[in-house]
N, C-alpha and C positions, 0 to 999 in steps of 0.2 A: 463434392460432398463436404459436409462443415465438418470439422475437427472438431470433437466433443473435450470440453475442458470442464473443469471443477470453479465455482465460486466459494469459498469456506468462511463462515463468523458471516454472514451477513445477513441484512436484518429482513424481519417477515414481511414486510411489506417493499424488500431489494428489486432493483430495477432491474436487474439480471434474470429474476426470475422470466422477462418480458423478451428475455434474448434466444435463439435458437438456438440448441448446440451447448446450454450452461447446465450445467449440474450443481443446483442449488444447493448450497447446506447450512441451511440458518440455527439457530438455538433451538429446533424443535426437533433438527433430525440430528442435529451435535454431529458438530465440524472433525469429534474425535472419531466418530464411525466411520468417517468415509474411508474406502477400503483402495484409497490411491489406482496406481494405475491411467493420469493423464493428466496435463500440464493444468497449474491451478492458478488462479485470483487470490490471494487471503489476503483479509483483512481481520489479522489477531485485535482481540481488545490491546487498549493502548493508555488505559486509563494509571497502571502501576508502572506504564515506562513513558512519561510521557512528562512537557517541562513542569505540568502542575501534579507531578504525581504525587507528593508529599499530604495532597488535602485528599486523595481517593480513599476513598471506604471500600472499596471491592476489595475483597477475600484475597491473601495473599498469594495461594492457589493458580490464581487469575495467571500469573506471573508465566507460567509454562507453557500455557496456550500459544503465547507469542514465542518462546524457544520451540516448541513442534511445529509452528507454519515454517521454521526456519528451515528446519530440517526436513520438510516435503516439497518445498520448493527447492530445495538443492537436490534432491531425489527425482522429482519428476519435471523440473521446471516451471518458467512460468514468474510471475512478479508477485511481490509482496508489498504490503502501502502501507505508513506507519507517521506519524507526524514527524516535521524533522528535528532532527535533533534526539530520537529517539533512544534509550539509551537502549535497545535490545539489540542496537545496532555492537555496542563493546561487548552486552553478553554473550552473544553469539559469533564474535571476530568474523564479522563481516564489513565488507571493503565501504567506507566511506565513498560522499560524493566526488567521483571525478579517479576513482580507484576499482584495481579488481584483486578479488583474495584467491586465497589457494583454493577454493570451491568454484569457482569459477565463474562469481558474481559478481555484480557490479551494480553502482548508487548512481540514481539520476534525481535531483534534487529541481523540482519547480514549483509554484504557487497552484490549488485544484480551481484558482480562479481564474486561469487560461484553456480552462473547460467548461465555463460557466459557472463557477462557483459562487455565490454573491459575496463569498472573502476571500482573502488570500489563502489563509490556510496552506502556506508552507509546506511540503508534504516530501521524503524519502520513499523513493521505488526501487525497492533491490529487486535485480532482474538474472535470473538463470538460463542459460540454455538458447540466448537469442545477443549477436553482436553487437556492438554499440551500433555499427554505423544501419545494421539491420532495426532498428527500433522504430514504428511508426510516426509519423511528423509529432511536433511536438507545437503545440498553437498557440506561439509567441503573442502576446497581447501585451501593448502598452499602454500605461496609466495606472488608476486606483481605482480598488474594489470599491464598491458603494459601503459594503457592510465589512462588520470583524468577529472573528470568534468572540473575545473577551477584552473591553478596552484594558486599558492600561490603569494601574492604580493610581489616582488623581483625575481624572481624565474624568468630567462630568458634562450632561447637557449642555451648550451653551459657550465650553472650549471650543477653538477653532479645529483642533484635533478630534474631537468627539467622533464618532460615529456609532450606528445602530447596530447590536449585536444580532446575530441570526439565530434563529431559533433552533432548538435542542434538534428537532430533526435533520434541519440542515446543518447542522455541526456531524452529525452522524451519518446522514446518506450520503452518497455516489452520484453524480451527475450523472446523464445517459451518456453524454460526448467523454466523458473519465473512462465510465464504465466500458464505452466502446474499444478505446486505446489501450483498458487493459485485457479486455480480453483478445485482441489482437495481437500483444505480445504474447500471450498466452501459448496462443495457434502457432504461432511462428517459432515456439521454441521446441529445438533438440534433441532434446532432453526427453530418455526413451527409462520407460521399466526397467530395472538392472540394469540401466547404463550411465547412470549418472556422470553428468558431466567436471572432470576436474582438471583443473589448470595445474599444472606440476610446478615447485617451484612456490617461490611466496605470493607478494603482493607484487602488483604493477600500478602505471598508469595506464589508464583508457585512453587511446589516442582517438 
């Protein structure tokens, strides 16, 4: 039998929806209704924590969204994805890459272009309720992405540094190979209704 998981924030047209066993919760059924109860996917907006946040026009509001995935992932387990460097990572004191906090989480930091991504895209997975060395492969890929979120300022056609930015959807969607590995830790994590998982004691390292 599949273990039924939660996907939350994600978009109407999410690949997840295509998965068996995903409890989809895009902007139409609002990721604030879901009524918990099994190990979740979120993907908080990340527009007011993120390196370019300073130019975001989203509603200041926005800002909470990403402190409550915090707090249902650490309730029910499961991963949460957020660019790296993100700073909801300090508002929330949650354990950085290669660290676990006194909630019982921990950061695994790789590019989503070892998933098929067409950029790097950089990206922070704090992870609840499933061990490090339990965490499914991880698909080392070496070289350079073809494309990039957002060149660099100076960086025009015709530098040798240049490359082609991907488009707004692919800045936003999930690969299916992402998508698979996060809902695979999803499934494998511990992390029960009223049992939340916590680690006594501070911060460590993740061996």
């Amino acid at each position: 039998m599949i273990r039924t998981i939660a996907a939350l924030f994600c978009r109407a047209d999410s690949i997840y929806k295509e998965m068996p066993g995903v409890d989809v919760w895009d902007q139409d059924r609002n990721a604030l209704k879901w009524p918990g109860g099994c190990p979740i996917v979120a993907h908080p907006p990340c527009r007011l924590w993120a390196t370019l946040r300073k130019w975001s026009k989203a509603p200041a509001e926005e800002k909470q969204l990403g402190l409550w995935a915090v707090e249902q992932v650490r309730t029910y387990g499961g991963v949460l994805e957020h660019p790296a460097h993100s700073t909801l990572w300090q508002a929330a004191d949650m354990a950085g890459p290669g660290r676990r906090d006194n909630r019982g989480g921990f950061t695994v930091a790789a590019p989503q272009w070892w998933w098929g991504h067409r950029a790097e895209k950089w990206t922070w997975f704090y992870i609840v309720g499933v061990e490090p060395p339990a965490i499914p492969a991880i698909p080392l890929r070496i070289g350079r992405a073809e494309r990039v979120i957002t060149n660099c300022r100076g960086i025009f056609a015709g530098d040798r540094r240049f490359r082609s930015e991907v488009t707004k959807r692919e800045r936003d969607a999930t690969t299916p190979a992402l998508a698979d590995w996060l809902v695979e830790i999803a499934r494998l994590s511990l992390v029960s209704a009223g049992n939340p998982l916590v680690t006594p004691g501070g911060r460590e390292d993740v061996a």
